[in-house]
C-alpha positions as CSV (number, residue, x, y, z in Angstrom):
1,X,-7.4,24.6,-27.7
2,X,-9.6,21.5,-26.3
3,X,-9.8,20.5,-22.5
4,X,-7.9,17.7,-21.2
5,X,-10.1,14.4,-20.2
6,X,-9.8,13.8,-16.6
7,X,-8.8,10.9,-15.0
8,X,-10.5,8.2,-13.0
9,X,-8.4,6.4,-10.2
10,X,-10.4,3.2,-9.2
11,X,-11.9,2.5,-5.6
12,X,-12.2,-1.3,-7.0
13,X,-10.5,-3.7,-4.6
14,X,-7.2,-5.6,-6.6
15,X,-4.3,-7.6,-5.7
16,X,-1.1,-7.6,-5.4
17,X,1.4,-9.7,-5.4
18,X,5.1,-8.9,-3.9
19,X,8.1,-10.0,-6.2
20,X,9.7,-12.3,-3.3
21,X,6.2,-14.3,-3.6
22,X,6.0,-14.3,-7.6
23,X,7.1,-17.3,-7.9
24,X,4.5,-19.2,-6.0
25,X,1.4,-20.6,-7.5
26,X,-1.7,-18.8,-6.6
27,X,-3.4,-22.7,-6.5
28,X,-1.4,-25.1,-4.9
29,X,-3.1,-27.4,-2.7
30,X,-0.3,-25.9,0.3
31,X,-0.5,-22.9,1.8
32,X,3.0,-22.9,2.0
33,X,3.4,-23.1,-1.7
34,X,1.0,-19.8,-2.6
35,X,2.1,-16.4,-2.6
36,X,0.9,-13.9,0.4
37,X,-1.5,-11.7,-1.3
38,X,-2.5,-7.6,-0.5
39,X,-6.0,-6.9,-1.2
40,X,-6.0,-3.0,-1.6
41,X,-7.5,0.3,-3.0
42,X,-5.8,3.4,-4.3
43,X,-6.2,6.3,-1.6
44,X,-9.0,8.6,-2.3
45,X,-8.5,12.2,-2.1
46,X,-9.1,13.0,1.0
47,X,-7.0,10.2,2.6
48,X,-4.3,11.3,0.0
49,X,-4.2,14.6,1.6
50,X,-4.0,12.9,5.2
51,X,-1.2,11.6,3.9
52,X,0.8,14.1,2.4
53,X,0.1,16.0,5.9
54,X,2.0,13.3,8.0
55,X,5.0,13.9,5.5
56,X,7.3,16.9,6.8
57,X,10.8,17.5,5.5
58,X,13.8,17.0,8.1
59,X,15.7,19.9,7.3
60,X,13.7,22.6,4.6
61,X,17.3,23.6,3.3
62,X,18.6,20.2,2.7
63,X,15.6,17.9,1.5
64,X,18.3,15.0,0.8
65,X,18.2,14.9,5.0
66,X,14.8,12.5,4.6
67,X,11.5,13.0,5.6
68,X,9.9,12.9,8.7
69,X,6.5,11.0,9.6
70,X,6.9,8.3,7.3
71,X,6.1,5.3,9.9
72,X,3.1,7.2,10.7
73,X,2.2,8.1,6.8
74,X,2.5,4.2,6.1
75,X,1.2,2.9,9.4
76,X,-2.3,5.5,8.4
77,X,-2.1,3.9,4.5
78,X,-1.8,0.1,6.1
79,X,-5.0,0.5,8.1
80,X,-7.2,2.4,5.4
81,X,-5.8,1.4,2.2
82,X,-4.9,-2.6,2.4
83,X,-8.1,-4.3,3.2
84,X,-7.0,-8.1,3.3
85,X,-4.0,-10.0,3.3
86,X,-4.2,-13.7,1.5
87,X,-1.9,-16.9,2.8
88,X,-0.5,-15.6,5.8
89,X,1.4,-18.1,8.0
90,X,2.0,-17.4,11.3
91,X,4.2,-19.1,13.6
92,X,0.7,-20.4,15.7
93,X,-1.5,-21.4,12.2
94,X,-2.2,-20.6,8.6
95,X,-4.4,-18.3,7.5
96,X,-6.4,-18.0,4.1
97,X,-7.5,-14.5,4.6
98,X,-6.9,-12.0,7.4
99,X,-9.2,-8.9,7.8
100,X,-10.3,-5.4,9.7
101,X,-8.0,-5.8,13.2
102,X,-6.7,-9.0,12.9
103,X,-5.0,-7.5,9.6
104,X,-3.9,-4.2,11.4
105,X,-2.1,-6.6,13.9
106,X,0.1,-8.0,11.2
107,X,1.9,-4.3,11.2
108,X,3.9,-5.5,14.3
109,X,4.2,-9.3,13.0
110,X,8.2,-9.5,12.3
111,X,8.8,-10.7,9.2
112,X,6.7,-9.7,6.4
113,X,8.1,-6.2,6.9
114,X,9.1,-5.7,3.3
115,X,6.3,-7.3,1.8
116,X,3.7,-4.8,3.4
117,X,6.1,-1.9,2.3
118,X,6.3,-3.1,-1.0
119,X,2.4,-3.6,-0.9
120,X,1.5,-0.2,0.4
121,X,4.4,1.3,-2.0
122,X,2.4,-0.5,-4.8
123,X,-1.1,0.9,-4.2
124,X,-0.1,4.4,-3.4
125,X,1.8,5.3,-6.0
126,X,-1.0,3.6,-8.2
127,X,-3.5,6.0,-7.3
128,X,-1.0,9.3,-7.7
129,X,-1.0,11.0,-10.6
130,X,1.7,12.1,-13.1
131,X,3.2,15.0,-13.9
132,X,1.0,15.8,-16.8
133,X,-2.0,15.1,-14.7
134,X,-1.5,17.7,-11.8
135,X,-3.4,20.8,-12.3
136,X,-1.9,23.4,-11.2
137,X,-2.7,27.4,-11.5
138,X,-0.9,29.8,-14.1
C-alpha cells in the first residue's frame, strides 16, 4: 500500500465575489455599477487552530444548542484573513480599495453584514480540508 500525496492550501491572495454583487460588472466606468470585492487568504495552520479554540459548544449534550464564540471566531478571521475590500461605498464617499484598519473598521459599518459573512464563510471553508484529508491516528 502507497502513501497518500499531501495537500497544498494556497497563501496566494484571490477574490471573491458575493452572489448579491454577481451581477455587477467588474469594469464599469461607476463605482456603483461593480461588484464589492474580498481580497483574502485561506487561514494557515496556526490561525486555523486559533480559530477552532474560540469555538466552544453551548450545551456538550445537545450540540444542536449552537456554538458559542462565533462573533469572536469571525471577527479574529475578518482581521487576519481578508486583506482588502474592493468598491466600497460609504455613505461619506467611494472607495476603490480599503486596507489594514480602515478595512477592520468596516466590521461595524451596517450594511454589508452578509457580504463579509459570506466572504469570510468563503475563504475559510476553502482552506479546510475534507474528510479524506484529515489524518487522524489508528
Amino acid at each position: 500500500m502507497s502513501r497518500e500525496s499531501v495537500k497544498y492550501i494556497s497563501r496566494v491572495p484571490s477574490e471573491f465575489i458575493p452572489k448579491s454583487h454577481e451581477q455587477y460588472k467588474v469594469d464599469a466606468p461607476e463605482m456603483k455599477d461593480r461588484p464589492m470585492i474580498f481580497v483574502g487568504v485561506t487561514p494557515n495552520r496556526d490561525q486555523s487552530w486559533a480559530i477552532q479554540e474560540m469555538f466552544e459548544l453551548k450545551d456538550s449534550k445537545k450540540p444542536e444548542k449552537g456554538v458559542r464564540g462565533m462573533g469572536e471566531a469571525y471577527k479574529y478571521m475578518w482581521e487576519n484573513i481578508i486583506t482588502e475590500v474592493k468598491n466600497v461605498i460609504t455613505d461619506k464617499e467611494e472607495l476603490e480599495s480599503v486596507t489594514g484598519e480602515d478595512k477592520d473598521k468596516l466590521w461595524y459599518a451596517e450594511g454589508m453584514e452578509a457580504e463579509i459573512t459570506e466572504a469570510i464563510t468563503h475563504f475559510y471553508t476553502k482552506g479546510k480540508l475534507d474528510d479524506n484529508e484529515v489524518k487522524t491516528s489508528v
